[in-house]
C-alpha positions as CSV (number, residue, x, y, z in Angstrom):
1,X,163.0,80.7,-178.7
2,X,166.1,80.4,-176.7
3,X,166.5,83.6,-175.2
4,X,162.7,83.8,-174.3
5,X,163.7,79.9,-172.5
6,X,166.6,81.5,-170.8
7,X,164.9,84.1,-169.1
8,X,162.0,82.2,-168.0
9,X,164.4,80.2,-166.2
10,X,165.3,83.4,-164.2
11,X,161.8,84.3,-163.7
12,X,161.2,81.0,-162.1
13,X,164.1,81.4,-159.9
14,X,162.7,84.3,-158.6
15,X,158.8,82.7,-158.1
16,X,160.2,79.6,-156.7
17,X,161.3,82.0,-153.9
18,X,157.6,81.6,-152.7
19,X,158.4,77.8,-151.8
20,X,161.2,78.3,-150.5
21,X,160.3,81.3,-147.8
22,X,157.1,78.8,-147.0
23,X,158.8,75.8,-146.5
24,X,161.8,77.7,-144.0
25,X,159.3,79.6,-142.4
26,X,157.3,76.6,-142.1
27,X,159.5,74.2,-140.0
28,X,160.3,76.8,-137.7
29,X,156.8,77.1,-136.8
30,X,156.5,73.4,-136.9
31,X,160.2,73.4,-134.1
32,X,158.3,75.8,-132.4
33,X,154.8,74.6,-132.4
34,X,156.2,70.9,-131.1
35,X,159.1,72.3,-128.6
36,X,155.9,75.0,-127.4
37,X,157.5,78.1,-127.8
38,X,155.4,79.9,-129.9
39,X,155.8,83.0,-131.3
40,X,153.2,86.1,-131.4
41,X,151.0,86.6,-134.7
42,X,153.0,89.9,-135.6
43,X,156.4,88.1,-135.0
44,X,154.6,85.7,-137.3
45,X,154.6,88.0,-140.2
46,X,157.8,89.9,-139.2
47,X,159.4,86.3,-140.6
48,X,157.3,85.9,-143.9
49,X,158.3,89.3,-145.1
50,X,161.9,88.7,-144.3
51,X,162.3,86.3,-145.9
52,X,160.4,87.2,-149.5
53,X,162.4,90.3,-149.3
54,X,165.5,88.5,-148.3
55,X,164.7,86.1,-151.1
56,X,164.3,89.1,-153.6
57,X,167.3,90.6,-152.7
58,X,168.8,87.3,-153.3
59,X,167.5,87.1,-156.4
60,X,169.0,90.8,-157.2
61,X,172.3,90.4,-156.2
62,X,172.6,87.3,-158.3
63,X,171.3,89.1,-161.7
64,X,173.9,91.8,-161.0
65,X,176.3,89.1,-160.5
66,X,175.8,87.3,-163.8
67,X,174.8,88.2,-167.1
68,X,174.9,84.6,-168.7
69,X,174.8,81.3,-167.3
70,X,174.5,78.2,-168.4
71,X,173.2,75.6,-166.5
72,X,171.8,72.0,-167.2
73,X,174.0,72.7,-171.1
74,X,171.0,75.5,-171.2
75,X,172.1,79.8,-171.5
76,X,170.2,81.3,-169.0
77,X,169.9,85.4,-169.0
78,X,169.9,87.8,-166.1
79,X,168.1,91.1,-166.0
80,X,170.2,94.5,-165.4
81,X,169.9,95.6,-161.9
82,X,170.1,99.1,-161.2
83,X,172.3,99.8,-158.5
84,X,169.3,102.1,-156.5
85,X,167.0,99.0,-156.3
86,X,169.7,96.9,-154.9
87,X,170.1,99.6,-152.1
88,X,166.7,99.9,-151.4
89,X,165.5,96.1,-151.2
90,X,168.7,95.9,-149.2
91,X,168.1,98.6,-146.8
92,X,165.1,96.6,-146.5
93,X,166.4,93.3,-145.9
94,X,168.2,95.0,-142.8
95,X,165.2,96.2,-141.1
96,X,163.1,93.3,-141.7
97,X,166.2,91.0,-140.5
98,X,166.5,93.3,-137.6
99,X,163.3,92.8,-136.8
100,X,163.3,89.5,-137.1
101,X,166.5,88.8,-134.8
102,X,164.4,91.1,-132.0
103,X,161.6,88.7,-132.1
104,X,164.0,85.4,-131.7
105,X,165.6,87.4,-128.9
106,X,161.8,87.8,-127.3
107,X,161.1,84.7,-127.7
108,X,164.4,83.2,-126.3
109,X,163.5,85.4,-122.3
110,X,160.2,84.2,-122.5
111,X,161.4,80.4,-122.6
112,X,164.2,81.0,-120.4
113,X,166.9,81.0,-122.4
114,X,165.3,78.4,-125.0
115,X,164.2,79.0,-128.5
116,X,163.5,76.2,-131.7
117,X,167.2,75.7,-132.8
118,X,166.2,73.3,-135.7
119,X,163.7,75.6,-136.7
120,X,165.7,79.0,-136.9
121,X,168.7,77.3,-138.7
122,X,166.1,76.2,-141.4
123,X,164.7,79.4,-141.8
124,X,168.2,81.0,-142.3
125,X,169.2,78.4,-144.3
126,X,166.5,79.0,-146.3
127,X,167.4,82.6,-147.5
128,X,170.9,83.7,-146.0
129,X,173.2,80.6,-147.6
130,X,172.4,81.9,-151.2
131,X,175.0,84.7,-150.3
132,X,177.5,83.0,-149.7
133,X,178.1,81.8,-153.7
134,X,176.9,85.1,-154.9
135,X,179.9,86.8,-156.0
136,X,181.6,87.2,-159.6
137,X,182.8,84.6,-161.8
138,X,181.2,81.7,-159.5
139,X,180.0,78.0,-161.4
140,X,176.3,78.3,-160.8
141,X,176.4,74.3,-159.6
142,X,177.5,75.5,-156.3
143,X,174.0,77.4,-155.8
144,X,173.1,74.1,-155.9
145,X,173.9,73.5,-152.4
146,X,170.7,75.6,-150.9
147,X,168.0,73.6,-152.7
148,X,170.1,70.5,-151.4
149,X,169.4,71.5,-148.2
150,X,166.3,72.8,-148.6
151,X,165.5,68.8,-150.2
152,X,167.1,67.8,-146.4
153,X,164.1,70.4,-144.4
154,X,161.6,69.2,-146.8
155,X,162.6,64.7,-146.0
156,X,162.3,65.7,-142.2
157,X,158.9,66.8,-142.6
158,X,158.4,63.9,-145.1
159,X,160.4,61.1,-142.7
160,X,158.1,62.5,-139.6
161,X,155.1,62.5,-141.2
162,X,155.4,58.8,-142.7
163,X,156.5,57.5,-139.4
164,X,153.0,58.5,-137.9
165,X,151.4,57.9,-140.8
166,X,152.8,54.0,-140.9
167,X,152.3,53.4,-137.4
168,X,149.0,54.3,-137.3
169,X,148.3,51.9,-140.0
170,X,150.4,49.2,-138.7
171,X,148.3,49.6,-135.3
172,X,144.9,49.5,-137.5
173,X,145.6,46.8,-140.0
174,X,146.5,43.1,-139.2
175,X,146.5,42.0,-142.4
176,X,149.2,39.2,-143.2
177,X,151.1,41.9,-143.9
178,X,151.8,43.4,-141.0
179,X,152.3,39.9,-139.1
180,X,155.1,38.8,-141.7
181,X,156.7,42.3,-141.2
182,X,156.1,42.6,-137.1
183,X,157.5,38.6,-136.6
184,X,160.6,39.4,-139.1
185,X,161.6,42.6,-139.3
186,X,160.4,44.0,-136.1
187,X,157.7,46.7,-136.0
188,X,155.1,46.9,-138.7
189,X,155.8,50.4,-139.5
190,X,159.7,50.2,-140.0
191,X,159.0,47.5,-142.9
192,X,156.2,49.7,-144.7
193,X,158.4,52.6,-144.2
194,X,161.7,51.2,-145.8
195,X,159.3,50.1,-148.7
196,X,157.7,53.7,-149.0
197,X,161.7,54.9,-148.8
198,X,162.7,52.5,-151.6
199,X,159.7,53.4,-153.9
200,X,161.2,57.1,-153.2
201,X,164.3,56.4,-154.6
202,X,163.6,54.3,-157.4
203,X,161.0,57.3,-158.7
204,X,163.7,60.0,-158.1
205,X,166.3,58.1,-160.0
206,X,163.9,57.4,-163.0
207,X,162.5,61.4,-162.9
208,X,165.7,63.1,-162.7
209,X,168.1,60.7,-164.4
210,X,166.6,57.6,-166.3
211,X,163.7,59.0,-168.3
212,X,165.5,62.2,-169.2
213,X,168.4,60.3,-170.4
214,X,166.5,57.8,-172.7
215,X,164.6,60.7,-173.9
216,X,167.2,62.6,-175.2
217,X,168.5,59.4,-176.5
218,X,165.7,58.8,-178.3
219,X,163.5,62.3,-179.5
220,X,165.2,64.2,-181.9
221,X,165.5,67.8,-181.0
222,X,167.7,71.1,-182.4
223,X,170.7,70.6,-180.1
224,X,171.9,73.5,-181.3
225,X,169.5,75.8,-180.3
226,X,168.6,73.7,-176.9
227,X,171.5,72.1,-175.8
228,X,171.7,68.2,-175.4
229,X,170.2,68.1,-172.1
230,X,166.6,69.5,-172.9
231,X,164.5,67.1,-171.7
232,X,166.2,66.7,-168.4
233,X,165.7,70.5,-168.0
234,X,161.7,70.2,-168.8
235,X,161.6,66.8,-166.3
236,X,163.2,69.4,-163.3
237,X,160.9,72.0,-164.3
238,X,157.7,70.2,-164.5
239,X,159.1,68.0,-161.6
240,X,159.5,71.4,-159.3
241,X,156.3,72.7,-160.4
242,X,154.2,70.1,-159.6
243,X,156.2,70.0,-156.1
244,X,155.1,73.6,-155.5
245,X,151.5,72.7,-156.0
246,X,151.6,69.9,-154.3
247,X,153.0,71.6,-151.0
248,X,150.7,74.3,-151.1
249,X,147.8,71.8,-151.0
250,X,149.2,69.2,-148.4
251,X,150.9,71.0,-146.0
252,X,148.7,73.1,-144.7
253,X,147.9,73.5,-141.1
254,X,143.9,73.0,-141.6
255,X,144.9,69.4,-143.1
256,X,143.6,66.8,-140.8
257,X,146.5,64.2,-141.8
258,X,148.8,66.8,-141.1
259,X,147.2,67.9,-138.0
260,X,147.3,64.3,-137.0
261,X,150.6,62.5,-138.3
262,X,152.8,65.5,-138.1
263,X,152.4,67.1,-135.0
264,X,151.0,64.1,-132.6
C-alpha cells in the first residue's frame, strides 16, 4: 500500500530522531571528555532531553508544514498537527534550551572562559539547522543538508577512531605489509588507512547508487504505484537502519576499542 509506505516514511523520520540526538550529544561529550571540561551528570541529561524534544518539535513543525511530499519519486504523507501541541512541545523546547544554554554558560566560568567548541556546534547542528528549511512550499532535498552534516560528525568519529585503530596495528604487525607501506608510502598506518578510505567509497557508491540503479533496471515492479526509484528508497532505508543498530552497539562508552582507539 502506498499510502501505508508514505507514512511510514514519516514515522521513521521522527524515530531516526533517536540517532540523531545520540550521535550530537555524543561528540560533545566526546570534545569535552578529550579537551577535559566535563560537564555535571544533571547538565548531562539537561542536553538529551533538549534535544529529543527539540527533535520532536522538529518533526512537528515540519508535518504542519507539509501535507505531501515526495521524495526519492516516493509521496510521503504528514500527520495534522494541532496547533496546541505545537505550543506546548515548543514551550518546551524553550525551557529545555534554556537550560541547556545555562549549563554551557557554567561550564564556560569553570574553565576560564573555555568550553568544547567542536562539540557544542555538533550538538546544535544536530537539532536547530532543521529550522532553518522548515517553512511553506520548501523542496524537501534541501533538508537534506542536516543529515549531510550529521554524515560529516559521524567520519570524524570514524577518521579518529581508524587512525588509532591503524597505528596500533601498524606498531604490532611487521608483516611484509607494513614494510612495503612504511619504506614507500611513509607510515604504516597512512597506507592501511587510505585503503580502509577507498573500500569506504567504493561500498557507498555501490549501496546508494550502483545496486539500486541496476535493480530497478532489472526487477520488474508497479511503477505506478511505487515510483521508479523503489529500490533505491528500500537500499536507504535498510542502509539507515542497519546504521542505527550498528551505532548503538559500537559506540558505546563501555566498548574497550572505543575506550582505547577513540579517546587515547
Amino acid at each position: 500500500n502506498a499510502l501505508v509506505l508514505g507514512f511510514a516514511v514519516n514515522v521513521m523520520a521522527l524515530l531516526v530522531g533517536w540517532h540523531y540526538v545520540k550521535q550530537g550529544y555524543g561528540i560533545l561529550m566526546v570534545d569535552a571528555a578529550k579537551k577535559r571540561q566535563y560537564f555535571r551528570e544533571s547538565e548531562k541529561r539537561i542536553f538529551r532531553v533538549n534535544g529529543y524534544v527539540v527533535w520532536f518539535l522538529a518533526w512537528l513543525v515540519g508535518n504542519r508544514a507539509f501535507s505531501q511530499q515526495e521524495m526519492l519519486n516516493l509521496n510521503y504523507y504528514t500527520f495534522e498537527t494541532p496547533m496546541i501541541v505545537l505550543v506546548l512541545v515548543g514551550a518546551i523546547a524553550v525551557a529545555t534550551g534554556t537550560m541547556t544554554v545555562i549549563s554551557l554558560l557554567r561550564c564556560w566560568r569553570s574553565n576560564g572562559g573555555a568550553l568544547p567548541y567542536n562539540g557544542v556546534f555538533a550538538y546544535v547542528a544536530s537539532l536547530y539547522f532543521w529550522f532553518l528549511f522548515m517553512r511553506w512550499g520548501i523542496d524537501p532535498v534541501w533538508l537534506m543538508i542536516v543529515p549531510t552534516l550529521h554524515s560529516l560528525q559521524y567520519l570524524l568519529i570514524v577518521w579518529r577512531y581508524q587512525i588509532g585503530y591503524e597505528k596500533d596495528r601498524a606498531g604490532a604487525n611487521e608483516s611484509l605489509l607494513s614494510f612495503m607501506s612504511a619504506k614507500f608510502a611513509g607510515k604504516a598506518y597512512q597506507l592501511n588507512l587510505a585503503i580502509f578510505v577507498l573500500l569506504g567509497v567504493i561500498l557507498g557508491a555501490m549501496g546508494f547508487w550502483a545496486i539500486p540503479i541496476l535493480l530497478q533496471n532489472v526487477v520488474p515492479y508497479d511503477t505506478e504505484t511505487f515510483g521508479p526509484s523503489m529500490f533505491m528508497f528500500i537500499i536507504f532505508i535498510f542502509i539507515n537502519v542497519h546504521h542505527f543498530f550498528m551505532d548503538n552497539v559500537m559506540w558505546r562508552r563501555d566498548n574497550p576499542d572505543v575506550r582505547k582507539y577513540l579517546f587515547n
